[in-house]
C-alpha positions as CSV (number, residue, x, y, z in Angstrom):
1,X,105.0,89.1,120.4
2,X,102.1,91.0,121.5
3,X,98.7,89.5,120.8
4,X,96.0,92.0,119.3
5,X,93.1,91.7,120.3
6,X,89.4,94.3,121.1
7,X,91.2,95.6,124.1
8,X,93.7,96.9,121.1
9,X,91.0,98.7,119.1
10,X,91.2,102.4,119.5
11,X,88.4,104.5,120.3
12,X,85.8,105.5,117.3
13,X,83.6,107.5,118.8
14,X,82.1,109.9,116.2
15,X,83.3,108.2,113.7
16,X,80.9,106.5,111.1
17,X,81.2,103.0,110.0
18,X,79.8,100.5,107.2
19,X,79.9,96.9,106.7
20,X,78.2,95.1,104.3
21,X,77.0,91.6,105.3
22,X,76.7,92.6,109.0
23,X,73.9,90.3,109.5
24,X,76.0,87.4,110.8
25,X,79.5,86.1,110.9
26,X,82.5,88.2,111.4
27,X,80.5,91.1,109.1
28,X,78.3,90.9,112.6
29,X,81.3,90.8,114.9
30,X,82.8,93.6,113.5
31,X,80.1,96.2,113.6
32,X,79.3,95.1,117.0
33,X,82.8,95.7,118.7
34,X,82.7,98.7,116.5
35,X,79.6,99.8,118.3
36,X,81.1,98.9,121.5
37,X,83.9,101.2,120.6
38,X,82.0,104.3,120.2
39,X,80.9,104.0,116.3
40,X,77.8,104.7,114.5
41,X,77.8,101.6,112.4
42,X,75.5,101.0,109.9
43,X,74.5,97.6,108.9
44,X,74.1,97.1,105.0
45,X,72.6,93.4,104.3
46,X,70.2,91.9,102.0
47,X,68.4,89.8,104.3
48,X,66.8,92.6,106.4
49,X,65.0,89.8,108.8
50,X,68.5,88.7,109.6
51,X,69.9,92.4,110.0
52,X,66.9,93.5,112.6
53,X,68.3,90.1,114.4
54,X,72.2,91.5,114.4
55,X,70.3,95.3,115.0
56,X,68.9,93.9,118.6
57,X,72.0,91.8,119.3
58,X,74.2,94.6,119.4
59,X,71.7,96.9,120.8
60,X,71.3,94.2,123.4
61,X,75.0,94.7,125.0
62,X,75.4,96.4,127.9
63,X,78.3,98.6,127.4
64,X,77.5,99.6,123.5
65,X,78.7,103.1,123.3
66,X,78.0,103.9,119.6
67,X,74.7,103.2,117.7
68,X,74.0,100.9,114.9
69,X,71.6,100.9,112.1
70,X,70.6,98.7,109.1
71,X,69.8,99.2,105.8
72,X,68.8,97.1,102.7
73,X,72.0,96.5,100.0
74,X,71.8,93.3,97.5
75,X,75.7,93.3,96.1
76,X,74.4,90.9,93.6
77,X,72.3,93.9,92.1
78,X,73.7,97.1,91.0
79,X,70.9,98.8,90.6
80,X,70.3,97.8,94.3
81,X,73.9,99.2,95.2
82,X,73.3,102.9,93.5
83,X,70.5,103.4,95.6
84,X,71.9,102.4,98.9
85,X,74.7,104.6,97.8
86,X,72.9,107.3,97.0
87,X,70.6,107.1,100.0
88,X,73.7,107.0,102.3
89,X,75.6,109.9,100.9
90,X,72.5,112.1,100.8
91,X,72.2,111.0,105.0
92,X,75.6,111.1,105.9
93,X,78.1,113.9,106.4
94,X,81.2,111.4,106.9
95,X,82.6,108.0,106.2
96,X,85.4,107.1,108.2
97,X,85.5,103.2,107.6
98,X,84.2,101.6,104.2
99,X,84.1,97.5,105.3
100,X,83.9,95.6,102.1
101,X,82.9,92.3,103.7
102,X,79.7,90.5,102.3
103,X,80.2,87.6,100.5
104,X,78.8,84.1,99.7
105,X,81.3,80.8,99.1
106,X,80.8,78.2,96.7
107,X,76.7,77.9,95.5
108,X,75.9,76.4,92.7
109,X,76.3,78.2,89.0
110,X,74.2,81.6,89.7
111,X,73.8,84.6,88.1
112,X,73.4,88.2,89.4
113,X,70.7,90.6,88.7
114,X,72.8,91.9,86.0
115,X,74.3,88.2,84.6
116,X,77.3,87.9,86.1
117,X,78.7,84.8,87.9
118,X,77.3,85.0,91.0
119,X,80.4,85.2,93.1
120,X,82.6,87.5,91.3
121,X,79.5,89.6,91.1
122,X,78.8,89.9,94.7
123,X,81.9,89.9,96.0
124,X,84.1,91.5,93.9
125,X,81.8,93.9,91.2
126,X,79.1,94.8,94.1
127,X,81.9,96.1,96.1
128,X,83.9,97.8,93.3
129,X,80.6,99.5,93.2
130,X,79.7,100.9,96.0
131,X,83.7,101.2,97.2
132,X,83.5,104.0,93.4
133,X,80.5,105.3,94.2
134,X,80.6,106.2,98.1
135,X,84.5,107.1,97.8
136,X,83.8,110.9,97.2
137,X,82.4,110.9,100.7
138,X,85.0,108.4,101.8
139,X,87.6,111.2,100.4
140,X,85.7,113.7,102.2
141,X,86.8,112.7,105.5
142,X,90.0,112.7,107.4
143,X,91.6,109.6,108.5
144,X,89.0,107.1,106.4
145,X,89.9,103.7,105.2
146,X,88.5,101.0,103.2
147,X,88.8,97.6,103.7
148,X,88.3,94.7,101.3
149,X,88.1,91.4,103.3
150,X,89.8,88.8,101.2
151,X,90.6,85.2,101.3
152,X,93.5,82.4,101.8
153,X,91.3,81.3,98.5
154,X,93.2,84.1,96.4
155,X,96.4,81.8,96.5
156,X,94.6,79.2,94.5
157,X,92.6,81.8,92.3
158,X,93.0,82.7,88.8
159,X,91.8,85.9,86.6
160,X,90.7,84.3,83.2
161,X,90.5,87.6,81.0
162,X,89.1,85.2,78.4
163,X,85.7,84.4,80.3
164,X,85.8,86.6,83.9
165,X,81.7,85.0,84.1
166,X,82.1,81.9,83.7
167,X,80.0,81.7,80.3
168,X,81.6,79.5,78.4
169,X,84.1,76.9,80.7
170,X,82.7,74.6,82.6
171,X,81.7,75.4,86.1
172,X,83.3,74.8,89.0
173,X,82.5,76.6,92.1
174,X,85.6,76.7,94.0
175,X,87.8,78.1,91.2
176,X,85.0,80.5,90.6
177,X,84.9,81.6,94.6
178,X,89.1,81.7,94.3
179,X,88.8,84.0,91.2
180,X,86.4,86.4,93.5
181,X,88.9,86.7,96.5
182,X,91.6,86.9,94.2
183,X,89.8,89.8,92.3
184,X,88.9,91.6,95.9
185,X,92.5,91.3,96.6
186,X,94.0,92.9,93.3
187,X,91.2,95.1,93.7
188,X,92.1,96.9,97.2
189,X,95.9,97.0,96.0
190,X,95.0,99.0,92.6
191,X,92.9,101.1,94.4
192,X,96.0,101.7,97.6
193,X,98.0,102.4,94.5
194,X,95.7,104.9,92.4
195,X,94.6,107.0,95.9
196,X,98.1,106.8,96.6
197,X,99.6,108.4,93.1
198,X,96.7,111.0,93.7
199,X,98.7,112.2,97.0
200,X,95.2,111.0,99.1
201,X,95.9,110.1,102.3
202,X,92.9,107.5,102.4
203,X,94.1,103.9,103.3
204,X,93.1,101.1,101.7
205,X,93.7,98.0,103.5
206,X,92.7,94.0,103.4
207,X,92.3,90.9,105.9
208,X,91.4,87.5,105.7
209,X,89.8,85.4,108.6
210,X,91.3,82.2,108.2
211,X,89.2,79.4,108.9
212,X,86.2,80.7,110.7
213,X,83.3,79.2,111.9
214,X,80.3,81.3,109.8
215,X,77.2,80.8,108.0
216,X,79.4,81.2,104.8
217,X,79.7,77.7,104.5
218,X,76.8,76.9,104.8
219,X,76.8,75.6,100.8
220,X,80.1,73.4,101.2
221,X,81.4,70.5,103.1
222,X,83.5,72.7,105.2
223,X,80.7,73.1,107.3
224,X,81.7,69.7,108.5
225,X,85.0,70.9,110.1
226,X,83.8,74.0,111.7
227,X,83.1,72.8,114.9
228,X,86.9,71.1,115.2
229,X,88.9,73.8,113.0
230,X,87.0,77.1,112.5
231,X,87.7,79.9,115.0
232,X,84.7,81.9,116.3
233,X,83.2,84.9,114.7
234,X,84.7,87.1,117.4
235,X,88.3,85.9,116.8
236,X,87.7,85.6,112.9
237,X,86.8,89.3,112.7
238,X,89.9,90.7,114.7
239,X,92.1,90.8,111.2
240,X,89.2,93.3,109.6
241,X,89.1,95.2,112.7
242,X,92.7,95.4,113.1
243,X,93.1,96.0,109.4
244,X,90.4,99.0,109.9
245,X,91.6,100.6,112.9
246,X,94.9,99.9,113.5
247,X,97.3,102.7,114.1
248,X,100.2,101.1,112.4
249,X,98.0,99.6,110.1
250,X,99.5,101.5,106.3
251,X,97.6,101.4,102.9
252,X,98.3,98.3,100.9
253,X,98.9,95.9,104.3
254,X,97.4,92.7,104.2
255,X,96.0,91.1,107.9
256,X,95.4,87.7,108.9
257,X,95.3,84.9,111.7
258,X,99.5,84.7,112.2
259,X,99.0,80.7,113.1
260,X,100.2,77.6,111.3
261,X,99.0,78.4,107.6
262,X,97.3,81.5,108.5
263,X,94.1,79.5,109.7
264,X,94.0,81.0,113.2
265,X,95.1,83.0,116.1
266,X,95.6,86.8,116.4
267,X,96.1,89.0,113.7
268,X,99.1,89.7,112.2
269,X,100.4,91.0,108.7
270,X,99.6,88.4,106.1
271,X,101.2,86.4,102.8
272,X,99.5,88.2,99.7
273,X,99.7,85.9,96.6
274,X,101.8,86.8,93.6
275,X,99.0,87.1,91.6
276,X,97.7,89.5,93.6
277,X,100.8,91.9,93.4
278,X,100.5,91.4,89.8
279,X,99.8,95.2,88.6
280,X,99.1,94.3,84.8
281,X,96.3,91.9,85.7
282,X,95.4,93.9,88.4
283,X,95.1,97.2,85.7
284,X,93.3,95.3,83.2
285,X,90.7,93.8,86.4
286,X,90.5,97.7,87.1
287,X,89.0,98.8,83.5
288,X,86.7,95.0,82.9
289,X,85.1,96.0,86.2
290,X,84.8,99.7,85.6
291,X,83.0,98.6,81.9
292,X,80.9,95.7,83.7
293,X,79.7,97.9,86.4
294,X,79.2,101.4,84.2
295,X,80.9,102.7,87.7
296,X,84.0,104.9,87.1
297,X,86.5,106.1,90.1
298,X,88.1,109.2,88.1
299,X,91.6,107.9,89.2
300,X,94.3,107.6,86.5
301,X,96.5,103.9,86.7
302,X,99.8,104.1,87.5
303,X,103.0,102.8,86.0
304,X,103.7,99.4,85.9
């Protein structure tokens, strides 16, 4: 079996390209191959010290073809997330790849600038967001694709329809970070399904890192076995890259490492939960977000 790797990437010059969280990590990893592959990337992060540090790193290589820029985007605010969207449609003609990947793991019980649990509101509503309200320009260009970056954490997650913002259980961080990759998962599968029933020819993919060595866990004891287990950045962001510009790569697919329990080595098509493939939770998800977020997509659901 082949092993995919950058050499595998195609060539994206003149194409234009967004990740959120591309400060550090695999968010940072994937803009900067994408810049060395010939795309105008542009960097959406809420720390902007860290993002002019990421800006100068990939500015800093020596065969960078495209160009990068950054901009300010705080997924935990939506008021924060409508005017980085509208800022970015107003400047840009084209928007060939939509990389949903910010996200924080496991912090204590927080709450957003609208008061939602802080991780389903960064990295699932934020993203439900800005995916509805950039996806008219996303529509408006041939051969896009948006990809959600998920997490092996969506096998132990669980959609509670009775309290989605944790406001009356008791907290517990990890179920609460599941919940959130779980809900970015159903989320990029309704949205391959309702594009799809539209006759769009947009895809909408997904990837997971495995266990990656990152500033994400930086709040949790996993930290600990980075240095023994975690892959680096560069390897950890091949799934999202493969997932984003893969040839073969259809609407709906799923990408991860293709080692012992997914946890690393080169990408390869992934396990998606059966949660995840459930369409009723995945339906109702749709409409609590679209309420939660005032953000509507204009795109009917499908048949169960």
């Amino acid at each position: 079996m082949n092993r995919w790797s950058f050499a595998d990437i195609p060539d994206q010059t003149g194409r234009t390209a967004l990740v959120t969280g591309a400060n550090t990590g695999i968010g940072l990893e994937t803009a900067r191959m994408l810049a060395l592959k010939g795309a105008r990337v542009v960097l959406a992060c809420r720390n902007l010290d860290k993002g002019r540090a990421a800006l100068e790193l990939i500015q800093s290589e020596e065969r960078p073809r495209g160009g990068a820029t950054i901009a300010a985007l705080d997924l935990s605010d939506l008021g924060s997330v409508a005017d980085f969207a509208a800022t970015f449609a107003a400047s840009h003609e084209r928007l060939d790849l939509l990389i949903a990947n910010a996200g924080i793991m496991v912090p204590p019980l927080g709450r957003t600038r609208q008061g939602f649990e802080l991780q389903l509101g960064t990295n699932h509503l934020g993203h439900f967001a800005l995916v509805g309200r950039l996806l008219p320009l996303v529509l408006r260009t041939a051969g896009a694709r948006v990809v959600v970056v998920s997490s092996t954490a969506q096998n132990f997650g669980r959609i509670d329809r009775s309290d989605l913002n944790w406001e009356r259980r008791p907290y517990r961080p990890w179920a609460a970070y599941g919940q959130s990759k779980l809900a970015n998962q159903l989320f990029a599968l309704e949205l391959h399904r309702r594009l799809s029933a539209t006759g769009s020819r947009v895809r909408v993919t997904s990837a997971h890192p495995g266990y990656t060595a990152t500033d994400l866990q930086r709040t949790s004891l996993a930290r600990l076995f980075n240095p023994i287990f975690g892959m680096k950045p560069p390897d950890g962001a091949l799934p999202t890259l493969r997932a984003a510009t893969d040839p073969s790569a259809a609407s709906g697919s799923y990408w991860g490492p293709r080692g012992l329990f997914e946890l690393s080595g080169p990408p390869a098509p992934a396990r998606i939960s059966a949660r995840a493939l459930d369409p009723s939770t995945a339906a109702w998800l749709w409409e609590e977000s679209e309420k939660l977020t005032g953000v509507s997509f204009g795109l009917a659901p499908t048949a169960a």
